[in-house]
C-alpha positions as CSV (number, residue, x, y, z in Angstrom):
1,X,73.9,177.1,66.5
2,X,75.6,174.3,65.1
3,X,79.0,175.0,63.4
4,X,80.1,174.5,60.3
5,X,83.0,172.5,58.9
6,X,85.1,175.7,57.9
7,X,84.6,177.0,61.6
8,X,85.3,173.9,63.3
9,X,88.8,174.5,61.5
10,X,89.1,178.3,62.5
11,X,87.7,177.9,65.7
12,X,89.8,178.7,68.3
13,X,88.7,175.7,71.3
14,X,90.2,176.4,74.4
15,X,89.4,180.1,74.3
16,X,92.6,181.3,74.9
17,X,93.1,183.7,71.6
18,X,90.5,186.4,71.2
19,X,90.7,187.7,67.6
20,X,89.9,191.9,66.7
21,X,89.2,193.1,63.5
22,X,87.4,196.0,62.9
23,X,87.4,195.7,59.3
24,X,85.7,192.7,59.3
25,X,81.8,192.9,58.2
26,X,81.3,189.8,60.9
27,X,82.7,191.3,63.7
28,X,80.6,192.1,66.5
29,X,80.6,193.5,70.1
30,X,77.7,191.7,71.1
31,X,77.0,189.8,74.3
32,X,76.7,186.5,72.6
33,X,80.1,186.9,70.7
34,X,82.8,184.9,72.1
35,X,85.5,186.1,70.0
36,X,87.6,183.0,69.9
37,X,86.9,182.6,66.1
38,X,88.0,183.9,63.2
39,X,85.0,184.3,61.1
40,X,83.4,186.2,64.0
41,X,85.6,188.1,65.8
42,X,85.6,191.4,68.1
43,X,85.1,194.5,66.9
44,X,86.9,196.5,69.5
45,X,90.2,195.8,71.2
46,X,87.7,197.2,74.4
47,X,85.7,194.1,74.6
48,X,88.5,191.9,74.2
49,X,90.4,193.0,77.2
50,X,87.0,192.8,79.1
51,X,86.7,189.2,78.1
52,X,90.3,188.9,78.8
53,X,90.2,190.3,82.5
54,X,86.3,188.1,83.1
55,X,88.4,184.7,81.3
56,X,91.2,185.4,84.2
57,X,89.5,186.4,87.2
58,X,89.2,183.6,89.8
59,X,87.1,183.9,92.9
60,X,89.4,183.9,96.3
61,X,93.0,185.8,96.8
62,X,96.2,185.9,95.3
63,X,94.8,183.6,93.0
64,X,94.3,185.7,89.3
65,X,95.3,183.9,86.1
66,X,98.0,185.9,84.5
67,X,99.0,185.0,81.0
68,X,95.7,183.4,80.3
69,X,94.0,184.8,76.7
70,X,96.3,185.8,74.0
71,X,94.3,189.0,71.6
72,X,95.2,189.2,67.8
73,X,94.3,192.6,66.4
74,X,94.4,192.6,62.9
75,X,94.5,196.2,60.9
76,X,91.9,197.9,60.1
């Protein structure tokens, strides 16, 4: 789904910041949620640390990306 010009801006592109807002009537859990914008964040701080651990997991030893995803939680 193609974005819009408003998400473009709020997107976050890297992936690097997940955003949770539970008060947020767009926020979602779902599989296809990515979480790296603000107009659709997480709903739980629980799936953001799973997409966080997944984002820094690297196949082989001694080799985990530390430091990698930054979560926002806003109140709510």
């Amino acid at each position: 789904m193609p974005l819009n010009k408003l998400e473009n801006f709020i997107k976050n592109v890297d992936g690097r910041t997940l955003y949770v807002n539970p008060a947020d009537l767009n926020a979602t859990d779902s599989i296809a949620n990515e979480g790296t914008s603000l107009t659709e964040p997480f709903r739980t701080l629980q799936r953001a640390l799973i997409e966080s651990a997944r984002f820094s997991y690297v196949k082989g030893e001694n080799n985990d990306l530390i430091e990698k995803t930054t979560i926002i939680l806003y109140p709510g």
